[in-house]
C-alpha positions as CSV (number, residue, x, y, z in Angstrom):
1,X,-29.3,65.5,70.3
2,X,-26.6,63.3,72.5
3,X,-25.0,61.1,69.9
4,X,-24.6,57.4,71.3
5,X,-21.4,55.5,71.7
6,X,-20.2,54.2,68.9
7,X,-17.2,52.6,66.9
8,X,-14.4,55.0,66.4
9,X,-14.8,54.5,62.1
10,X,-18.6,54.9,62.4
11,X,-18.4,57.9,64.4
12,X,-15.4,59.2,61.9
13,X,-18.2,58.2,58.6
14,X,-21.0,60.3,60.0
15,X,-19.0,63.4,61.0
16,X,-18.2,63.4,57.2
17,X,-14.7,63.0,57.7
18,X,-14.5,59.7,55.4
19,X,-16.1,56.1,54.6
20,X,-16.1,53.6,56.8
21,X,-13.5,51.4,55.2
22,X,-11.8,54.6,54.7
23,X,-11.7,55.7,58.1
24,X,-10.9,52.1,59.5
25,X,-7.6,52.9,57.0
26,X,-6.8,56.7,58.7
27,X,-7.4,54.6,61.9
28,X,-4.7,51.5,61.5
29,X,-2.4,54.7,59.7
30,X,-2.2,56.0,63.5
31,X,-3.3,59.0,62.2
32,X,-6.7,59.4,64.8
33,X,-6.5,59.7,68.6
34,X,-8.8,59.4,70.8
35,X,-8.4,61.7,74.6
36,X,-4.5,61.8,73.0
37,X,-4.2,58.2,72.5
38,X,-4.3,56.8,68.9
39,X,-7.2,54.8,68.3
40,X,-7.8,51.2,67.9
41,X,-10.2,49.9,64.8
42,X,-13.4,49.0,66.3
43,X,-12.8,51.2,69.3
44,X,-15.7,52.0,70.9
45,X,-16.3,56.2,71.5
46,X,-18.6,58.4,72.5
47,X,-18.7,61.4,70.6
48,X,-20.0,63.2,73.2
49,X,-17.4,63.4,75.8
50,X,-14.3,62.1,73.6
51,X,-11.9,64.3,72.2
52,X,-11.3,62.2,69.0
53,X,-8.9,64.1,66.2
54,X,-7.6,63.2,62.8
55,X,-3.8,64.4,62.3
56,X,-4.5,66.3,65.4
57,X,-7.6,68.5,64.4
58,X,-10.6,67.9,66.1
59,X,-13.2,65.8,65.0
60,X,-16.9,67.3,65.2
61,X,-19.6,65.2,66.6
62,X,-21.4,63.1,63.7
63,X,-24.3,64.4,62.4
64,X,-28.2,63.2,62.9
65,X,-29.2,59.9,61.2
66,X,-30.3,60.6,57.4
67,X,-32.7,58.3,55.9
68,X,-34.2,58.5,52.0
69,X,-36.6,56.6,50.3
70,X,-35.9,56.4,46.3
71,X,-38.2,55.5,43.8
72,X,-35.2,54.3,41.9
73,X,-35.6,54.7,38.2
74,X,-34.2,52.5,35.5
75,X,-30.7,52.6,33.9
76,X,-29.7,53.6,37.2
77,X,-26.4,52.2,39.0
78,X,-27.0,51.7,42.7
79,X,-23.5,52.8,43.5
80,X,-21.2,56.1,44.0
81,X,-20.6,57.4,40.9
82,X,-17.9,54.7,39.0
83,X,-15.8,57.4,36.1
84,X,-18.6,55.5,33.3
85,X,-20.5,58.8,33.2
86,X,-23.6,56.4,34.1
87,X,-26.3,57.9,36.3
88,X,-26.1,56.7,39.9
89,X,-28.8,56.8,42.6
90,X,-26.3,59.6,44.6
91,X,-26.9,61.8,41.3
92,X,-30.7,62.1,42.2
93,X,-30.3,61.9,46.4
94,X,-29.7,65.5,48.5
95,X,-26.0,63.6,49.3
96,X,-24.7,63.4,53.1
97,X,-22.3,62.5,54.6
98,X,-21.3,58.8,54.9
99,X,-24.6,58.2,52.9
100,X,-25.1,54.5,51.7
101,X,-27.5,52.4,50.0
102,X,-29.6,49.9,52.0
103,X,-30.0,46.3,49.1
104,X,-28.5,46.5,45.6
105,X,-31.1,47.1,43.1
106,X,-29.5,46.6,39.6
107,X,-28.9,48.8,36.7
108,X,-32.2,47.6,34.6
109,X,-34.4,47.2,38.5
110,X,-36.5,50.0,39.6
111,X,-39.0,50.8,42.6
112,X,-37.9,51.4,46.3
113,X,-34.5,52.2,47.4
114,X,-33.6,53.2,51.1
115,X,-30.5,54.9,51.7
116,X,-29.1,56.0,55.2
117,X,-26.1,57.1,56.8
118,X,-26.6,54.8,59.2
119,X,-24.2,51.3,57.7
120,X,-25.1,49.9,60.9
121,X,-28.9,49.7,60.4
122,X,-28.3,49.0,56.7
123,X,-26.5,46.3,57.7
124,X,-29.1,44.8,60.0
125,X,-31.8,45.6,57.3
126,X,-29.9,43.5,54.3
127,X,-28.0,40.8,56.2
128,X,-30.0,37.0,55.3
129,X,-30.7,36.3,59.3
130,X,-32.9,39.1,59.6
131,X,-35.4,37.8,57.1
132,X,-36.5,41.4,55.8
133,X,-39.1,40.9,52.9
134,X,-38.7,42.5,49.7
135,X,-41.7,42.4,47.2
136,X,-41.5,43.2,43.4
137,X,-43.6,42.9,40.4
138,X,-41.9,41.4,37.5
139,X,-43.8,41.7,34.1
140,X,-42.9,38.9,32.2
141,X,-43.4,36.8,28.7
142,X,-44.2,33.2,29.5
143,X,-46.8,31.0,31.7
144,X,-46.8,32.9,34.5
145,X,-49.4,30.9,36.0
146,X,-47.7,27.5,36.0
147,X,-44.2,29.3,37.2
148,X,-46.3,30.8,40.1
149,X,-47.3,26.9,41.1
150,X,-43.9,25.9,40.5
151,X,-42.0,28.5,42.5
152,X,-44.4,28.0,45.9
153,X,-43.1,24.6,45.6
154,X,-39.6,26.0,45.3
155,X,-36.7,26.5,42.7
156,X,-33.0,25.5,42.8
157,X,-30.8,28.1,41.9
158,X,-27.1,27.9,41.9
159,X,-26.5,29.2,45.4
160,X,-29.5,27.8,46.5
161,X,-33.3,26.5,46.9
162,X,-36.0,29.6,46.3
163,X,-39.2,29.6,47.6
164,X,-41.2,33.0,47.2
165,X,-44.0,34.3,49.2
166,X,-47.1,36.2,48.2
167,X,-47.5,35.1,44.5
168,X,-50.1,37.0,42.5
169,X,-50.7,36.7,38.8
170,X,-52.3,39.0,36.6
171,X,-53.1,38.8,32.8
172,X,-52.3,42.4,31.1
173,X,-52.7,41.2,27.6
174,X,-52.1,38.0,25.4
175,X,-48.6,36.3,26.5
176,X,-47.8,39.1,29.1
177,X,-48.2,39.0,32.8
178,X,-47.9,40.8,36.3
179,X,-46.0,38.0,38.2
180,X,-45.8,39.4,42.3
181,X,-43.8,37.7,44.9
182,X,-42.0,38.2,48.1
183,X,-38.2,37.2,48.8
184,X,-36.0,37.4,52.1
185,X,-33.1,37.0,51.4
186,X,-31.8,39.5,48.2
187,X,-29.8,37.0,47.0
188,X,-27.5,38.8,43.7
189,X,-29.8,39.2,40.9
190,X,-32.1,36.6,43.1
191,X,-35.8,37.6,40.9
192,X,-34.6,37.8,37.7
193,X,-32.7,34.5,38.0
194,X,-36.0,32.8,39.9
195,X,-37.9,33.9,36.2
196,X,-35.5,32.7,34.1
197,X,-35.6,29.4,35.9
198,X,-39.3,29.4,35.3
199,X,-39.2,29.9,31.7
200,X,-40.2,33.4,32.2
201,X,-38.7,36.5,30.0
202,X,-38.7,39.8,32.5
203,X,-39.7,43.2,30.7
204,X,-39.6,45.1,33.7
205,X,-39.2,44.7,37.2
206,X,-40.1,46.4,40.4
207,X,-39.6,46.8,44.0
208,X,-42.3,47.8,45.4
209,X,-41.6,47.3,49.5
210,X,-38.4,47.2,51.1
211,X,-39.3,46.0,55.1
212,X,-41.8,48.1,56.4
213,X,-41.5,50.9,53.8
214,X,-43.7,50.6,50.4
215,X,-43.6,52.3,47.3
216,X,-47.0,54.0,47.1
217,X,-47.5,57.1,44.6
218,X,-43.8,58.2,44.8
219,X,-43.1,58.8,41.5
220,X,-40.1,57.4,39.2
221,X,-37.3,59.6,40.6
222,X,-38.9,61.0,43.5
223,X,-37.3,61.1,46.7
224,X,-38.8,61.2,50.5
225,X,-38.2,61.0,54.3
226,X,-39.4,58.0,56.3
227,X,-42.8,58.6,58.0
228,X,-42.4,57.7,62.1
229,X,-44.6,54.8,61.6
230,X,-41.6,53.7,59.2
231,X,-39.1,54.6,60.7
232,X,-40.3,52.8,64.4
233,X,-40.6,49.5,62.4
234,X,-36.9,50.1,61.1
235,X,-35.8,50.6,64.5
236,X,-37.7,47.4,65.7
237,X,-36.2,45.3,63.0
238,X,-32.6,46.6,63.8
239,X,-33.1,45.9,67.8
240,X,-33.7,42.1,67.3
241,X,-32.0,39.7,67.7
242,X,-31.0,37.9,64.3
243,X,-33.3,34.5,63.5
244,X,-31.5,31.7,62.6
245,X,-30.7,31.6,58.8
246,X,-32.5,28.0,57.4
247,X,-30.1,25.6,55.3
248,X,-29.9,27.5,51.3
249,X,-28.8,24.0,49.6
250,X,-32.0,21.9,50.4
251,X,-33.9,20.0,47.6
252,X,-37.6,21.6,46.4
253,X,-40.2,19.9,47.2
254,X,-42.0,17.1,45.2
């Protein structure tokens, strides 16, 4: 397959040779040259015809686009591995290279995870203007059914008013509920700060769609490709244009 143009680090990241911010670092160091001319950061390449070399050995051309969906399990760091001896997502992941995450989940947070080596797509997928939906299902101690009619009419958090989508309630037992919603944004920490704002104490809490992609049956751990029907709507979500983020300090409703 004819890989497309592309900027100089990216096409350094998926040939393996380093990260992106590391590569934009070999790049300003003067060590990479592109057709014998050291390369600019951001310089657009194509991989295909350019002989691009680091410290004068050749560069191959990057490798196919990876993509993995995680059913990320909990006490689990969504991170490269950080010397804590804490399990990350890249312990349970067939690694490749220039591999990243696609939306933080924390440590305590499980469900779906996508990870590509594709930053550019990842950073379509997770930036606020794109309006991706992320749906989770956070068991919780607490009146679950009057924070589900406060938070349609919307919550003020610190960096901002929230106002979820899709809320569903469901009674397991005395005192403890299923509370579901949707979010677009993925603010830091966003549902579990949403709950406490309600008055709501989280036991557990699960993504169960990223974007197109939804959890299913894919067990705690489990790891898959994307289906084509998946992977199209990715590719549609990446190709348009960015809508136009609304104001994040507006009052809630009365």
């Amino acid at each position: 397959m004819t890989a497309e143009p592309m900027r100089i680090q990216r096409a350094l990241a998926r040939a393996g040779i380093a990260s992106r911010r590391a590569a934009e670092e070999l790049v300003a160091a003067g060590r990479v040259t592109v057709n014998g001319v050291p390369a600019r950061t951001g310089q657009i390449v194509d991989p295909a015809r350019d002989d691009i070399r680091l410290d004068g050995s050749s560069v191959a051309a990057p490798r196919g686009v990876v993509w993995r969906v995680l059913n990320k399990p909990i006490a689990t760091l969504t991170s490269r591995p950080d010397g804590s001896g804490r399990r990350t997502v890249f312990d349970i992941v067939p690694d490749a290279p220039g591999l990243t995450y696609v939306g933080r989940l924390d440590y305590m947070t499980e469900g779906v995870l996508l990870l590509t080596t594709d930053g550019d797509a990842a950073h379509a997928l997770t930036h606020p203007s794109r309006q991706v939906e992320r749906r989770y299902v956070a068991t919780v101690r607490g009146d679950a059914p009057a924070a589900a009619r406060q938070a349609a009419i919307g919550v003020a958090l610190e960096d901002g008013v929230v106002r979820p989508g899709g809320l569903e309630v469901r009674n397991i037992r005395r005192g403890l509920w299923d509370f579901t919603l949707t979010i677009r944004e993925g603010r830091t920490h966003e549902v579990r700060r949403l709950c406490e704002a309600l008055g709501l104490e989280v036991e557990r809490l699960l993504r169960i769609q990223f974007g197109p992609v939804q959890l299913g049956d894919l067990p705690s751990g489990g790891v898959r490709a994307l289906t084509a029907r998946e992977r199209s709507a990715i590719d549609a979500i990446v190709r348009q244009p960015p809508q136009r983020a609304g104001r994040r300090r507006e009052r809630p409703r009365s």
